[in-house]
C-alpha positions, 0 to 999 in steps of 0.5 A: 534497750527499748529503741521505739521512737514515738512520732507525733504529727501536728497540724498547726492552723495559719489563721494568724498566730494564735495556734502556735501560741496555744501549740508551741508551749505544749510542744516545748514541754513535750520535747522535755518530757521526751527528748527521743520524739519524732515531731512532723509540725505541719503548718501554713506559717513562715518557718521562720516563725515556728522555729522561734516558737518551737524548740525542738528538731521537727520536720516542717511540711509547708502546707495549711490544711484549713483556712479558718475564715478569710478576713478583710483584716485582724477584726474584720471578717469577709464573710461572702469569701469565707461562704464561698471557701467553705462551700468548695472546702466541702464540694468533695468532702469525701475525696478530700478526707480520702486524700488527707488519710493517704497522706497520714498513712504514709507518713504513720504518725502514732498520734495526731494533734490539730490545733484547730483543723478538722480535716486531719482529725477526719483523715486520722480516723479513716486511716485508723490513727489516733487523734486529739484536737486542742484549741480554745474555739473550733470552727464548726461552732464558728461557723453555725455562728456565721452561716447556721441560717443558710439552706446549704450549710447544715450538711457542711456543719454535720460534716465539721463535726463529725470530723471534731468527734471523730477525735479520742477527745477535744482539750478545750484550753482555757479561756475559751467557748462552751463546746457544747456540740462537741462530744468528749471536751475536756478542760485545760488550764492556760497555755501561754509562753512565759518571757524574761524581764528585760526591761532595762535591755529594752529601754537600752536598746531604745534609747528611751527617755527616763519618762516614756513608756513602752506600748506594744501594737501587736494584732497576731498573724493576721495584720492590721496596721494603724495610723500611728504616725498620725497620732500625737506625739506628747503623750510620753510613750514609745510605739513599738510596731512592726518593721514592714509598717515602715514609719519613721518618727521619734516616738515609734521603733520597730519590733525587730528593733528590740532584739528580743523574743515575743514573750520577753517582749511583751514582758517588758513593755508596759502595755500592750494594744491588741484585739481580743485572741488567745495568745496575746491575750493569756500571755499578756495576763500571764506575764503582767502586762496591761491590755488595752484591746479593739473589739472584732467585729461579730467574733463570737469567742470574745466575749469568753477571752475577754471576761476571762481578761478581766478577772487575771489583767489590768485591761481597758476597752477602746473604741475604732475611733480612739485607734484612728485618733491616737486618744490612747490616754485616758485608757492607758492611765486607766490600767496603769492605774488598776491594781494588779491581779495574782498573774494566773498560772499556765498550767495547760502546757503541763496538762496536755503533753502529759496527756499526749505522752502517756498517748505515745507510750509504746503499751498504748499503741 
C-alpha cells in the first residue's frame, strides 16, 4: 500500500479577498483530485472566512507574509505608508528569507503555492523546496509601478524578482497583466467560484417587493463603505450591503441577511457594484451577473480586468460622483439592458491542481 501523504504549504496573501477567490477553487478542486492531501493554508485572513471558501481539512497558520500595499480604502492607495512598509520589508532581506527557509524546513512541505507573495518563494528556494506562484498581478510589477523613479528602489525591485523567478514557474491566471519581467509565465484559464441560483430563496428571504431588484455592493476585503442611506429611495432596487455599515431603511438588508454563500449570492442578485479585481470581477462574469464598477485610483492591473469584462459581461463604468449621489440609474438600465455574452468557463481551477498534482506525485519528489 503506497502510504505517502503529499503535503502542500499555501501561502494566501490578506491584501483583501482576491487571493482566496483565485486560490480556494484551485484548492477544492485539488482535494477532489487527492483526497489524502496535507494542506497548510497560511493566511493573514479571518479563519472564519477561509473555512467558508476552502472545503477541505487544512491547518491554518495565522500569519500574513506580505502586505501588498496599504491602503486608505478599497480604491485608494497610501502610497507614502506602502514606501515605507516596503523600505523596512527589505532593510533585512537576507535575515528575513533565512528566517521564512527555517519555518519551511520545519514544516517540510513537498511543494509551495503563493498567491501572490514573494517571500516564501525566496524561502523555498533557499530551503531546497519547490515552489509555484499563481495570481493575476505580482507585486514586483506593482511596485516598479509605483516607485520605479526612486533612487532606493531598484535593489528592493531585483530583490522581489529574484524571489518571483526563483519559483519552477509563475501561472498567470486569467484575466491579468503581461509579466514580462517574469521569467517562466505560464497562462491560466479563469479561476472563479460557481454558485446556485437562488433567486427566489433570496427574494423570500428579503421579503422583496414583485418590482425591486436586488443590487449587491461588495468592495472585497479591503472596505469601502458608501452612503447608501443617502441615496434615493425610488429607484425600485434593494441594497444588499454588509451588517458592520449598520443602516436601517427599507430598501437595504444585509448580506448576512441572505443566508447564502458568496457565489449564490452574486448569482442571485441582479447586479452587482464593485471595483475593478479579480474575484469579483471573474465570478460575476462567470455566474451572469451584470457589474457596474468605480475605477481604483492609479491601480495598474485594471485596465487588463476590465477589457476582459467587457468582452464576457454586461458591465458599465460609474463615476465617484454617482457613488456619493446614488445616480445609479442610468447604469443600471444600461446593463440590464445589454445583451448577454456566452458566460465564459473557469477553467483555471482544473488546469493549475492538475499541475500541482502531478508536482506532488511521490516519483517527482
Amino acid at each position: 500500500m503506497n502510504n505517502f501523504l503529499p503535503h502542500l504549504f499555501v501561502d494566501i496573501s490578506s491584501h483583501g479577498f482576491g487571493h482566496l477567490a483565485q486560490a480556494a477553487p484551485v484548492l477544492n478542486e485539488l482535494t477532489r483530485l487527492l483526497p489524502r492531501l496535507r494542506l497548510t493554508l497560511r493566511s493573514g485572513l479571518p479563519p472564519e472566512i477561509l473555512r467558508a471558501s476552502v472545503h477541505g481539512d487544512f491547518t491554518h497558520i495565522a500569519q500574513r507574509s506580505d502586505f501588498g500595499f496599504v491602503m486608505l480604502d478599497a480604491v485608494r492607495i497610501d502610497a507614502a505608508a506602502t514606501a515605507a512598509a516596503y523600505r523596512a520589508q527589505h532593510a533585512h532581506w537576507a535575515q528575513r528569507v533565512a528566517d521564512e527557509a527555517g519555518q519551511l524546513a520545519r514544516l517540510q512541505p513537498d511543494l509551495l503555492l503563493s498567491d501572490v507573495a514573494y517571500l516564501p518563494l525566496a524561502g523555498a528556494a533557499q530551503a531546497g523546496i519547490r515552489s509555484l506562484s499563481m495570481c493575476s498581478l505580482n507585486w514586483a510589477d506593482l511596485f516598479a509601478h509605483f516607485f520605479s523613479a526612486e533612487a532606493w528602489a531598484a535593489p528592493i525591485h531585483r530583490e522581489i524578482l529574484d524571489a518571483y523567478n526563483s519559483a519552477e514557474c509563475f501561472l498567470r491566471l486569467t484575466p491579468g497583466m503581461p509579466m514580462s519581467e517574469l521569467g517562466r509565465v505560464k497562462p491560466i484559464a479563469p479561476v472563479a467560484a460557481l454558485g446556485r441560483d437562488c433567486r427566489d430563496l433570496l427574494r423570500e428571504r428579503l421579503a422583496c417587493t414583485s418590482d425591486e431588484k436586488v443590487v449587491l455592493i461588495a468592495f472585497g476585503g479591503v472596505d469601502k463603505q458608501v452612503p447608501v442611506e443617502q441615496w434615493p429611495r425610488s429607484l425600485g432596487v434593494r441594497w444588499l450591503v454588509p451588517g458592520k455599515w449598520c443602516v436601517d431603511q427599507p430598501n437595504v438588508s444585509t448580506f448576512e441577511a441572505s443566508g447564502l454563500a458568496f457565489p449564490d449570492l452574486l448569482r442571485s442578485v441582479d447586479a452587482v457594484l464593485t471595483k475593478p479585481g479579480y474575484g469579483t470581477f471573474t465570478e460575476a462574469a462567470c455566474n451572469g451577473t451584470p457589474v457596474l464598477y468605480l475605477r481604483r485610483d492609479d491601480w495598474p492591473e485594471q485596465d487588463f480586468l476590465i477589457d476582459w469584462l467587457k468582452i464576457n459581461a454586461r458591465c458599465c463604468e460609474i463615476g465617484a460622483q454617482a457613488l456619493i449621489s446614488g445616480g445609479l440609474h442610468e447604469a443600471l438600465d444600461q446593463v440590464w439592458q445589454q445583451a448577454a455574452p456566452a458566460l465564459p468557463c473557469p477553467a483555471g481551477a482544473a488546469e493549475v491542481a492538475d499541475l500541482v498534482s502531478t508536482l506532488l506525485e511521490p516519483a517527482k519528489k
